[in-house]
C-alpha positions in Angstrom: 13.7 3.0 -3.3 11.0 5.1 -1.7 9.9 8.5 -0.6 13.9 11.1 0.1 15.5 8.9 -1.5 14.2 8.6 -4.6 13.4 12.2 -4.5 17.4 12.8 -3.8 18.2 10.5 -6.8 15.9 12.3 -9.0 17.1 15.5 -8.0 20.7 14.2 -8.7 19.9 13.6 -12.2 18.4 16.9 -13.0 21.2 18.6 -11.2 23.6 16.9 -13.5 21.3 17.4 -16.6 21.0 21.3 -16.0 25.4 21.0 -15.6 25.5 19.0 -18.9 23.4 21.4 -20.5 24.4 24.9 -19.4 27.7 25.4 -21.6 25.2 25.3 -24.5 22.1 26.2 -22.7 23.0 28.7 -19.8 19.4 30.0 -19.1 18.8 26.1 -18.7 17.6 25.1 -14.6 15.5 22.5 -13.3 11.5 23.3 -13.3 11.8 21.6 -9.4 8.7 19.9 -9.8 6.3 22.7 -9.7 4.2 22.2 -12.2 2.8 18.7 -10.5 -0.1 16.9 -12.7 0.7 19.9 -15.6 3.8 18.7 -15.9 6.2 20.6 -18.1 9.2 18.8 -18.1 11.7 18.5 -15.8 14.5 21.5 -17.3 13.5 24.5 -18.8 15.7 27.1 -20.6 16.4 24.9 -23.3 14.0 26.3 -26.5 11.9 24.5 -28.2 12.4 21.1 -25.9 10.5 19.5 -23.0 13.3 17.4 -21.4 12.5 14.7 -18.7 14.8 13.9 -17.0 15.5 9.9 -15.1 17.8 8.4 -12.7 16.3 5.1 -12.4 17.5 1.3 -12.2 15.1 0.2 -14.6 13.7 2.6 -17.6 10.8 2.1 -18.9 11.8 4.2 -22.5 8.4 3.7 -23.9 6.0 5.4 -21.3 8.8 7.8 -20.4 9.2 9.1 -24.2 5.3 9.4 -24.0 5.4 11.3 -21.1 8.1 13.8 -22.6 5.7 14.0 -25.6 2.5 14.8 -23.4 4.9 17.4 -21.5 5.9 18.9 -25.2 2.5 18.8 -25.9 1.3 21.2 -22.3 4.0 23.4 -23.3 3.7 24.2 -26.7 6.8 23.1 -27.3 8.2 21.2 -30.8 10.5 18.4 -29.1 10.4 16.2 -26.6 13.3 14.1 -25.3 14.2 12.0 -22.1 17.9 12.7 -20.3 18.6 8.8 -19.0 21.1 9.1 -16.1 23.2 5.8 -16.5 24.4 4.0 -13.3 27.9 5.5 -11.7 28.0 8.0 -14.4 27.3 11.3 -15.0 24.8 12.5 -16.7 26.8 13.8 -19.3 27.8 10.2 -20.6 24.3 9.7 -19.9 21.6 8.6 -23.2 19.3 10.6 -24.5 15.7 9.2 -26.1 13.1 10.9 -28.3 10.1 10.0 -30.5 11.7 8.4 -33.8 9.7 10.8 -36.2 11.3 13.9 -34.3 14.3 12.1 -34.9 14.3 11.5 -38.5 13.1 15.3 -39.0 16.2 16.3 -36.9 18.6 14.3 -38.7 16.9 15.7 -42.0 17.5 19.1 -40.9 20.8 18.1 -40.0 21.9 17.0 -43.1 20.2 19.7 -45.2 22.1 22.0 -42.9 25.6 20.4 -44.0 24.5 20.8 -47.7 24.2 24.3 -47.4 20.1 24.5 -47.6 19.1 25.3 -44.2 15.6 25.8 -43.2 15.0 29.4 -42.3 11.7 28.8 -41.5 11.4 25.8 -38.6 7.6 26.6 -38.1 
């Protein structure tokens, strides 16, 4: 798939990303590609998070995670995480991928959150 069409996919996906996000997230709406080679991420309105977003056939979860993570980087932002739009579904049953270490702090936070000893400072 080349050229409108795999700009109209793409497009698809963030659409759908910025639907799935905006009962949480309602400042979140796509960046629509204007940052080109400074890349930011494909949503923004969603704090602290570069988001890319993919509607491919084939996912390369490695280099795309990487990619996030160089976009978190440009930003100043302090996670990075990859919407995966998953064939004849929307992208609210979709995946969602991130660097492991920003993982394991999340789920760290998480947990220290349900115990009652929340981090008030997240610097």
């Amino acid at each position: 798939m080349h050229g409108r069409a795999s700009k109209a996919k793409g497009y698809r996906g963030e659409v759908e990303a910025v639907e799935s996000l905006s009962p949480v997230y309602p400042a979140a709406e796509r960046y629509g590609g204007i940052n080109g080679a400074n890349d930011l991420g494909d949503i923004k309105g969603v704090p602290e998070w570069a988001l890319q977003v993919k509607n491919v056939s084939t996912a390369y979860l490695g280099k795309f995670v990487a990619d996030a993570a160089d976009q978190a980087k440009r930003a100043g932002k302090r996670y990075a995480g990859v919407m995966l739009k998953l064939r004849g579904k929307h992208m609210r049953h979709g995946v969602f991928v991130m660097p492991m270490n920003q993982a394991i702090a999340i789920m760290k936070e998480l947990e220290d959150c349900h115990n009652g000893k929340c981090r008030q400072d997240r610097t």
